[in-house]
C-alpha positions as CSV (number, residue, x, y, z in Angstrom):
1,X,-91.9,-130.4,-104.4
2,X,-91.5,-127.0,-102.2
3,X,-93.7,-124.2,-102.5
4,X,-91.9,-121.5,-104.6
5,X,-93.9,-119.1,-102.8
6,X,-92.6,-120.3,-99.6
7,X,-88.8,-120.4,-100.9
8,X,-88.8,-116.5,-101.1
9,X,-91.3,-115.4,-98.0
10,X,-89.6,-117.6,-95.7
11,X,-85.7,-118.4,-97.5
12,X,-83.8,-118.4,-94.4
13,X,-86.2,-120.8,-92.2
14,X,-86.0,-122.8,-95.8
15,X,-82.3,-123.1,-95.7
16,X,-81.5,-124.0,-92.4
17,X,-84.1,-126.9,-92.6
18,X,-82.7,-127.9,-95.7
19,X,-79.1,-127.7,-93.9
20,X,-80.3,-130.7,-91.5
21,X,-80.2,-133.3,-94.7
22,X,-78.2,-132.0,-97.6
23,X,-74.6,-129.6,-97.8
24,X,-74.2,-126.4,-97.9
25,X,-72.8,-126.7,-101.7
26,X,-75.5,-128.6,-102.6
27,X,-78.3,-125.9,-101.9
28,X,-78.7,-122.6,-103.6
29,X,-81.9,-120.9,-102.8
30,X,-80.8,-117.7,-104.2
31,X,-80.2,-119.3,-108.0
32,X,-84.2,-120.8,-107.6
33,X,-85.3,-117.5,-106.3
34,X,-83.4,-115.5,-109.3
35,X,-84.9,-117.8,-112.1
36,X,-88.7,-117.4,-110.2
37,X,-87.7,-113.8,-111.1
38,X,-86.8,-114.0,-114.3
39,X,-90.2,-115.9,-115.2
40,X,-92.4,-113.5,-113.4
41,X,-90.7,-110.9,-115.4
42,X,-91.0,-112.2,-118.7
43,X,-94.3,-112.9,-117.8
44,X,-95.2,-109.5,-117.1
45,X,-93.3,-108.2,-120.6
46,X,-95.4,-110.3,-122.3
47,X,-98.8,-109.4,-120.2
48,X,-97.6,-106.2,-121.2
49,X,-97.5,-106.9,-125.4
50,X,-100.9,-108.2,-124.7
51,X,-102.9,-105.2,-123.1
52,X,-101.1,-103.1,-126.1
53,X,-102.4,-105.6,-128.8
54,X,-105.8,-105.4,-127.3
55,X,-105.7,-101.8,-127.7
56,X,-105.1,-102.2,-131.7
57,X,-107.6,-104.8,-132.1
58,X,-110.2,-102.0,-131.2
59,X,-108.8,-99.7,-134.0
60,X,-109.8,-99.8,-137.6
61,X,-106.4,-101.8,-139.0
62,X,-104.3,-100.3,-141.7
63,X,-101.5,-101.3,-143.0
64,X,-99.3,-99.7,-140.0
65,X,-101.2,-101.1,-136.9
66,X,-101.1,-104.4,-138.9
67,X,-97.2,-104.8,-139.0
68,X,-97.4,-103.5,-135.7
69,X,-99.5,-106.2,-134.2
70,X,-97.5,-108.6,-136.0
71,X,-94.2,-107.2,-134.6
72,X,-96.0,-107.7,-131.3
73,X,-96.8,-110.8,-131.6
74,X,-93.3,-112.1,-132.4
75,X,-92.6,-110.5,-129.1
76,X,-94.9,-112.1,-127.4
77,X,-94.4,-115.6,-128.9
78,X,-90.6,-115.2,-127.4
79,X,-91.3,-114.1,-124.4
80,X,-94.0,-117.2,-123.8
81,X,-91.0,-119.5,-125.1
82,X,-88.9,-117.8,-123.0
83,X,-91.2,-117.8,-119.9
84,X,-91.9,-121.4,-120.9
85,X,-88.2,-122.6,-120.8
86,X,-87.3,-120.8,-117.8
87,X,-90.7,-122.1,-115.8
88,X,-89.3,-125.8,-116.9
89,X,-85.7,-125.0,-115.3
90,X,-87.3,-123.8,-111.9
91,X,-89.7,-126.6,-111.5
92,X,-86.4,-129.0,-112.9
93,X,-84.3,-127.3,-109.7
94,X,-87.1,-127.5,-107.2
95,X,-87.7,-130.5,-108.2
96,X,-84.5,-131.9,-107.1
97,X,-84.4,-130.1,-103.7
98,X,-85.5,-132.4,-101.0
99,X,-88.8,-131.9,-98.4
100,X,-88.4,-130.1,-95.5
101,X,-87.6,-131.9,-92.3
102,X,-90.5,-131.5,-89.0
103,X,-89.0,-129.2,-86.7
104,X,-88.3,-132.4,-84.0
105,X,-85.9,-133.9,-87.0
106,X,-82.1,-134.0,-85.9
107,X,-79.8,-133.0,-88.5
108,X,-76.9,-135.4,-89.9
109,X,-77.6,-139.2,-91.2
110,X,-77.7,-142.4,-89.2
111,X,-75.4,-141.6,-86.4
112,X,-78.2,-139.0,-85.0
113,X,-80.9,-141.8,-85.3
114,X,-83.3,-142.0,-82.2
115,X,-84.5,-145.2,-80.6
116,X,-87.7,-144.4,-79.2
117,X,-89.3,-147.9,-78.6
118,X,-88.4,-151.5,-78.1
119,X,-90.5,-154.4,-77.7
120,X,-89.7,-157.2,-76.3
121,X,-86.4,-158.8,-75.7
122,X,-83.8,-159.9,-78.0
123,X,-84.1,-164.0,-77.6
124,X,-81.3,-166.2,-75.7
125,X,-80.6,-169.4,-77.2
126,X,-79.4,-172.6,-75.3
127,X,-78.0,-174.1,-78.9
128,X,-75.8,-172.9,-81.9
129,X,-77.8,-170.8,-83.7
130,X,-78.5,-170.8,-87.4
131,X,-78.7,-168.2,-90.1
132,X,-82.2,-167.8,-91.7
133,X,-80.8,-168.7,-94.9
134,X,-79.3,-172.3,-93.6
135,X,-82.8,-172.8,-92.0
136,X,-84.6,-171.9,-95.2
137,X,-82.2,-174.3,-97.2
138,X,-82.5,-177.6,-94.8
139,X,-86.0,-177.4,-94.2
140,X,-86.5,-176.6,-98.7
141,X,-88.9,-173.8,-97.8
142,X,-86.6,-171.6,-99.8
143,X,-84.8,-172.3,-102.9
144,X,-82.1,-169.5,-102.9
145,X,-80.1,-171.2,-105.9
146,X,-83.2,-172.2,-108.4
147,X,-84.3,-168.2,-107.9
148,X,-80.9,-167.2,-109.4
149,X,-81.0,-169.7,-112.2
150,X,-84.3,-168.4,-113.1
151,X,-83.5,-164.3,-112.4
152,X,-79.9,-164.3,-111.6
153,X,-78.5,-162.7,-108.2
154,X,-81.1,-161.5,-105.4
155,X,-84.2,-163.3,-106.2
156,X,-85.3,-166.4,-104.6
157,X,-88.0,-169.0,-105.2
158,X,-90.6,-169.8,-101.8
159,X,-91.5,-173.4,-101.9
160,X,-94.0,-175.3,-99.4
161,X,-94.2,-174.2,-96.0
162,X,-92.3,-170.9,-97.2
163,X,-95.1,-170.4,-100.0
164,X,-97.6,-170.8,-97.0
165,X,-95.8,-169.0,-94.6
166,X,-95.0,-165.7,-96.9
167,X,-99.0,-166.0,-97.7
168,X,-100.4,-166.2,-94.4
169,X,-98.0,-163.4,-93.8
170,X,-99.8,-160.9,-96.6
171,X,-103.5,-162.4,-95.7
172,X,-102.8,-161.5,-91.6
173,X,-101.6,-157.6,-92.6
174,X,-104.4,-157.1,-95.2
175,X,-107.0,-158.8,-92.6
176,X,-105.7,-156.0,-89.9
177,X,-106.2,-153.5,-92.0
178,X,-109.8,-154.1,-93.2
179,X,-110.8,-154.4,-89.3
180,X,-109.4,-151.1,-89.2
181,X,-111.4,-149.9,-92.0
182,X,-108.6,-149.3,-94.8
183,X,-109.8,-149.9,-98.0
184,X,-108.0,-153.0,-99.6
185,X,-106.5,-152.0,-103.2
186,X,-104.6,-154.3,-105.9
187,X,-102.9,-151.6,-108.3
188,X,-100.7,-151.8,-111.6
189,X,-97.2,-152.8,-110.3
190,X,-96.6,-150.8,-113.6
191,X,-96.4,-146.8,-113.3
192,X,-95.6,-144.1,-116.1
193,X,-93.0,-141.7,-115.8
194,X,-95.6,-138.7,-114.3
195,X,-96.7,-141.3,-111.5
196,X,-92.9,-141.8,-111.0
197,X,-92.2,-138.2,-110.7
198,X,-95.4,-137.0,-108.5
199,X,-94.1,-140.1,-106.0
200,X,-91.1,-138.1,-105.7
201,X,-88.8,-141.0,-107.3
202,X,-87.8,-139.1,-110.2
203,X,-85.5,-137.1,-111.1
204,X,-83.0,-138.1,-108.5
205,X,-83.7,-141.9,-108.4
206,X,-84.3,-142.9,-111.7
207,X,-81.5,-145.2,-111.9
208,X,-82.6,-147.4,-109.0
209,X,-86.1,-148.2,-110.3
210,X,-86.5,-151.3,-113.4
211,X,-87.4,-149.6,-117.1
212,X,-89.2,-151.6,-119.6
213,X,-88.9,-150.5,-123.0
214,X,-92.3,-148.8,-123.0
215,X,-91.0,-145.9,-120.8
216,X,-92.8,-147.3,-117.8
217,X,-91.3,-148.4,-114.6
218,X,-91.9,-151.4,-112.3
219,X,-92.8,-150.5,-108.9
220,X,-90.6,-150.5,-105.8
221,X,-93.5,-149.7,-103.2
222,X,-97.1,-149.5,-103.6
223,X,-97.0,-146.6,-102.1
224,X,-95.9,-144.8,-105.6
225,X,-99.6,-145.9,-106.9
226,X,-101.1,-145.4,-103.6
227,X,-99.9,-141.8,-103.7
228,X,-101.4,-141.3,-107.4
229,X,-104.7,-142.7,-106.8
230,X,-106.2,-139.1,-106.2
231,X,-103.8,-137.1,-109.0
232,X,-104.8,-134.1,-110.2
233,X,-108.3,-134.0,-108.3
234,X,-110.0,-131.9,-105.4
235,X,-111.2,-134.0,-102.8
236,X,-113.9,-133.3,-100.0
237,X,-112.3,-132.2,-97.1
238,X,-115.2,-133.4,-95.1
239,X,-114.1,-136.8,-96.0
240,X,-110.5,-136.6,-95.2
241,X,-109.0,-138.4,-94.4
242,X,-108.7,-141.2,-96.6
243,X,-107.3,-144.8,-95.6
244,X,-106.1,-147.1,-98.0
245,X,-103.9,-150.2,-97.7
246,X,-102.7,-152.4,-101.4
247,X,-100.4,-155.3,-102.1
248,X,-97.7,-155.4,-104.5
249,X,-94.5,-157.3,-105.9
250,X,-91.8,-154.4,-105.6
251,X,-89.4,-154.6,-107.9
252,X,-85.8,-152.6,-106.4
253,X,-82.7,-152.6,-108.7
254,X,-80.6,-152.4,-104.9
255,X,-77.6,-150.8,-106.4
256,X,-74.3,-152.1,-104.5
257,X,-72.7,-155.0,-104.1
258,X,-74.0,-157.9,-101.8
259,X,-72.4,-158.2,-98.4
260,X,-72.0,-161.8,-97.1
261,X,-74.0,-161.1,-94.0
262,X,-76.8,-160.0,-96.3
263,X,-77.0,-163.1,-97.8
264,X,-80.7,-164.9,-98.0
265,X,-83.4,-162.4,-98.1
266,X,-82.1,-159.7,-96.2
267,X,-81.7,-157.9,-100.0
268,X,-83.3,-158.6,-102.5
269,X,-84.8,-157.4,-106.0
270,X,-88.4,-158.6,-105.8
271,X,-90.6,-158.7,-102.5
272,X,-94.0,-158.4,-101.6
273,X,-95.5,-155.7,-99.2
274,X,-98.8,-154.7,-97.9
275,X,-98.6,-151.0,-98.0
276,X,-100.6,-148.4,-95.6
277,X,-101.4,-144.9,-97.3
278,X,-103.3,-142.0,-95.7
279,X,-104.8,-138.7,-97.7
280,X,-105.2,-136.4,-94.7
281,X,-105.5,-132.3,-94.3
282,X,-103.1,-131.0,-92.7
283,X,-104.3,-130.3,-89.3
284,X,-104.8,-134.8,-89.0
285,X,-101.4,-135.0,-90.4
286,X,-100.0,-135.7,-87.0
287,X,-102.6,-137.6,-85.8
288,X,-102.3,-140.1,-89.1
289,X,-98.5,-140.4,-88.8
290,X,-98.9,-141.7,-85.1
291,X,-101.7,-144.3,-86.2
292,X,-99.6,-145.7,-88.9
293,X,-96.4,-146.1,-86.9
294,X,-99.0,-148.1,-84.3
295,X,-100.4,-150.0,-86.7
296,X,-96.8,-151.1,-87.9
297,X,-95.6,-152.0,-84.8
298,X,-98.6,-153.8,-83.4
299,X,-98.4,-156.5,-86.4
300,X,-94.9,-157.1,-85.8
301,X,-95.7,-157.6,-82.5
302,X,-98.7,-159.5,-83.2
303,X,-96.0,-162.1,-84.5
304,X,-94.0,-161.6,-81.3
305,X,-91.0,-160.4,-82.9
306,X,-88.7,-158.4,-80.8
307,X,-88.2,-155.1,-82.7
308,X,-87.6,-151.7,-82.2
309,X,-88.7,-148.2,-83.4
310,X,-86.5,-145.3,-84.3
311,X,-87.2,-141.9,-85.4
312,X,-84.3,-140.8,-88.2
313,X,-82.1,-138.6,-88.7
314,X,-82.8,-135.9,-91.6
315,X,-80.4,-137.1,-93.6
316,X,-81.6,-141.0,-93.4
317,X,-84.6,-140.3,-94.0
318,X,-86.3,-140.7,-97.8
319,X,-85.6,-137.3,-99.8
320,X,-89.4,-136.7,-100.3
321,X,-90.5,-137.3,-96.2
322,X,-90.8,-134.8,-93.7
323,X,-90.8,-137.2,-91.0
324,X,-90.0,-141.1,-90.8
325,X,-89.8,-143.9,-87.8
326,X,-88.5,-147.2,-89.2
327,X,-89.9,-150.4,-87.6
328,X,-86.6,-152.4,-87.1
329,X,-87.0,-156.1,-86.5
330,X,-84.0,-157.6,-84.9
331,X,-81.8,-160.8,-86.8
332,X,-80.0,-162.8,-84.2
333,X,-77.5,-164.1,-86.6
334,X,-76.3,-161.0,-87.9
335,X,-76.6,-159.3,-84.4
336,X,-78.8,-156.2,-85.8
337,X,-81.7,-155.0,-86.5
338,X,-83.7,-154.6,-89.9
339,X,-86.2,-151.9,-91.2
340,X,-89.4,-153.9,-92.2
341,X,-91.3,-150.2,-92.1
342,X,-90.7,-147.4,-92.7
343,X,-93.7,-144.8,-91.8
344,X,-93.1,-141.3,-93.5
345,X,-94.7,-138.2,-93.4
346,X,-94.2,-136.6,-96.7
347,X,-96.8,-133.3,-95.9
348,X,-97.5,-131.8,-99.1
349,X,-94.6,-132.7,-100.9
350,X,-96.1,-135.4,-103.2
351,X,-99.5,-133.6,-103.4
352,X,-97.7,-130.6,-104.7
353,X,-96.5,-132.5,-107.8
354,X,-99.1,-134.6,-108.7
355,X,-101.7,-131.5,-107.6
356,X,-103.8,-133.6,-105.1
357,X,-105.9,-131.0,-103.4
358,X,-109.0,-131.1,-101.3
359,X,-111.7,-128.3,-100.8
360,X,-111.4,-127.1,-97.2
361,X,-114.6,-126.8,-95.3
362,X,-113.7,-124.0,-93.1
363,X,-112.8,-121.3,-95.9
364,X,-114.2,-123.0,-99.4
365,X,-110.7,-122.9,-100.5
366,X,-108.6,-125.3,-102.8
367,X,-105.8,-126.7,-100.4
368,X,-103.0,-129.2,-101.1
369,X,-103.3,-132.5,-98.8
370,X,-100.5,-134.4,-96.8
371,X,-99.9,-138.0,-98.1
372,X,-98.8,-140.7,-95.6
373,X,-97.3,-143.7,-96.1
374,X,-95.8,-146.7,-93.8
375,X,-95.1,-150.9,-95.0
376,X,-97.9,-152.5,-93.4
377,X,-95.7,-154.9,-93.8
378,X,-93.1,-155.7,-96.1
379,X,-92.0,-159.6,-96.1
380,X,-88.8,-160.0,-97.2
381,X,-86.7,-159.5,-93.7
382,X,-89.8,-160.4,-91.5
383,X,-89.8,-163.9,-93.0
384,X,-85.9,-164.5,-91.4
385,X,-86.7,-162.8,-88.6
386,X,-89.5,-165.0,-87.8
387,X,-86.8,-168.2,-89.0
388,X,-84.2,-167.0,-86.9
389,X,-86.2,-165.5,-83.9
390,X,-88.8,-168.7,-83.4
391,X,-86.0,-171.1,-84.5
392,X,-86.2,-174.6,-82.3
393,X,-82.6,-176.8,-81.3
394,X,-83.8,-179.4,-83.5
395,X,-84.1,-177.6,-86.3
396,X,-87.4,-176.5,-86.7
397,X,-89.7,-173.5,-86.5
398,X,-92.6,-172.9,-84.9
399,X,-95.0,-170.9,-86.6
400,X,-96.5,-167.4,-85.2
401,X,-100.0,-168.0,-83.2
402,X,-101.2,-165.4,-85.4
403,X,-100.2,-166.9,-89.1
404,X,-101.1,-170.8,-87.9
405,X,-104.6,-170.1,-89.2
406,X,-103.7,-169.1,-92.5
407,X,-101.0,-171.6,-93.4
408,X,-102.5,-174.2,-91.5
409,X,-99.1,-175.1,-90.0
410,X,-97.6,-174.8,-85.7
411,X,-94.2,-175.9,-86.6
412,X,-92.2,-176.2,-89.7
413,X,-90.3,-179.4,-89.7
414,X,-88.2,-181.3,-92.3
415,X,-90.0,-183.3,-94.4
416,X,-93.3,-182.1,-93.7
């Protein structure tokens, strides 16, 4: 959520940020602006009623200053409803306007997209190559047809070496994080609607998240825990900034219909992610965002995956997030590359909404935080790309140096 304050002292830096990632028709600063007015003004009626009733309650009451203190106080009670309604509107209409883009953000969507690092080269093969999802299938790692049976479209079920594989993949990220001294977290993949909102997922993306019928709503990154963890408290500045890393199932409804070429595990409505989280002031904001976008790219290369990063567009990048760099692994068989993090910068956008503030040691004043997040890594494309990528002419794959320790495996083979 924007800074209402910062809407009217600074409109026309406001705007032309906002221009980078939404239309012209879309944003109306001047409609916020007016309704902030409105409520300061029925605020100041009522403040009004108020410093005249406390002037009768010092008389002696008769009948007369009776009815007149009740007549005030019907005023009053309107004008709080009033106030009340209009304050719900403006935060409603805030609410929906997206975060301002950093300053070294280029306008438009994924056509202005920046490549800014690759690693490694894409890798030449001597033999017709094979889709992750026929690899998966021959060597029964992967059972793409039991998953629908038992959940319908985009789930799948991991079976033997895949079970081990996806496993050794989670236990190498979370054992990189603890040496980098993140604190390792298992939350509720279950979140109210409050937790939904302060994450920045509601009101505009209500409809891609799962509902139970308790009003709560499944997870789609454990970043939307993560980033309620500290809700509604001051932290020590002193301490900042905090560094915390959590697994979870995410559960993604993936509106859309499903491309042949995304076939396999490329989409999907359940994966599992180790995600990366920082609480930071906002002076090691910067600082923060570059360690998580090194730590995401040094675990894919840890694998040995050829990848590369690129810093989006304003209008690519998540609604909420100042600033994003997607980790994009690359998939030989569909000849492109795949986001497997995405590390965002969402300044004080998030803390704003779910009031996460810290106490800053320089002036002794209440400040709002900036909350980072980045995957750390999510599995669901790095599994093909380690199929495809490390694939062998007979058939098999070998297994990442890194992950043979944890799945106790070099190659996968059939029948073994």
């Amino acid at each position: 959520m924007l800074d209402i304050n910062k809407i009217r002292e600074e409109k026309e830096e406001v705007e032309k940020a906002l221009l980078k990632r939404m239309a012209a028709k879309d944003l109306d600063l001047d409609a916020i602006i007016a309704l902030d007015d409105t409520r300061r003004e029925l605020l100041q009626q009522a403040e009004a009623l108020k410093a005249e009733r406390n002037k009768f309650s010092k008389t002696k009451p008769d009948e007369q200053t009776i009815a007149k203190m009740r007549e005030i106080g019907d005023q009053i009670a309107k004008l709080d409803n009033q106030a009340s309604q209009t304050e719900a509107e403006l935060k409603e209409k805030i609410s929906e306007l997206p975060n301002i883009p950093a300053d070294d953000i280029l306008a438009g969507g994924k056509e202005n997209n920046k490549v800014i690092k690759t690693f490694g080269e894409k890798p030449a093969f001597k033999f017709k190559l094979k889709d992750h999802y026929e690899l998966a299938t021959e060597l029964d790692i992967i059972d793409y047809e039991r998953g629908v049976k038992i959940a319908g479209n985009g789930f799948w079920v991991y079976k033997g070496a895949g079970a081990l594989l996806e496993w050794a993949l989670l236990c190498y990220f979370v054992e990189f994080h603890r040496k980098n001294k993140y604190t390792f977290m298992i939350p509720p993949f279950l979140l109210t609607e409050q937790s939904a909102y302060t994450s920045g997922h509601l009101p505009k993306f209500r409809d891609d998240l799962f509902w139970t019928q308790d009003g709560l709503c499944l997870n789609a990154t454990s970043e939307m825990m993560l980033g309620n963890f500290h809700r509604d408290e001051i932290l020590d500045g002193q301490k900042l900034p905090f560094k915390y890393c959590a697994y979870s199932a995410c559960f993604r409804r993936e509106a859309g219909s499903y491309r042949k070429e995304e076939r396999g595990m490329i989409r999907g409505h359940q994966f599992n992610k180790i995600e990366m989280f920082h609480y930071a002031r906002p002076e090691q904001s910067p600082a923060s965002f570059l360690e998580l976008v090194k730590n995401a790219e040094k675990l894919v290369e840890g694998l040995g995956l050829h990848y590369q990063s690129v810093l989006l567009a304003a209008g690519d990048a998540s609604a909420g997030m100042a600033k994003t760099v997607d980790v994009e692994v690359w998939l030989p068989s569909m000849n492109t590359y795949k986001e497997v993090s995405s590390v965002s910068n969402a300044t004080d956008y998030q803390a704003r909404r779910g009031q996460v503030r810290f106490k800053n040691p320089r002036t002794g004043k209440n400040e709002f935080v900036h909350t980072l997040n980045a995957s750390g890594l999510a599995t669901s494309r790095l599994l093909p790309a380690i199929l495809e990528q490390c694939q062998n002419k007979d058939g098999s794959v070998a297994v990442p140096k890194v992950l043979q320790k944890y799945c106790g495996l070099k190659k996968i083979e059939k029948n073994k």
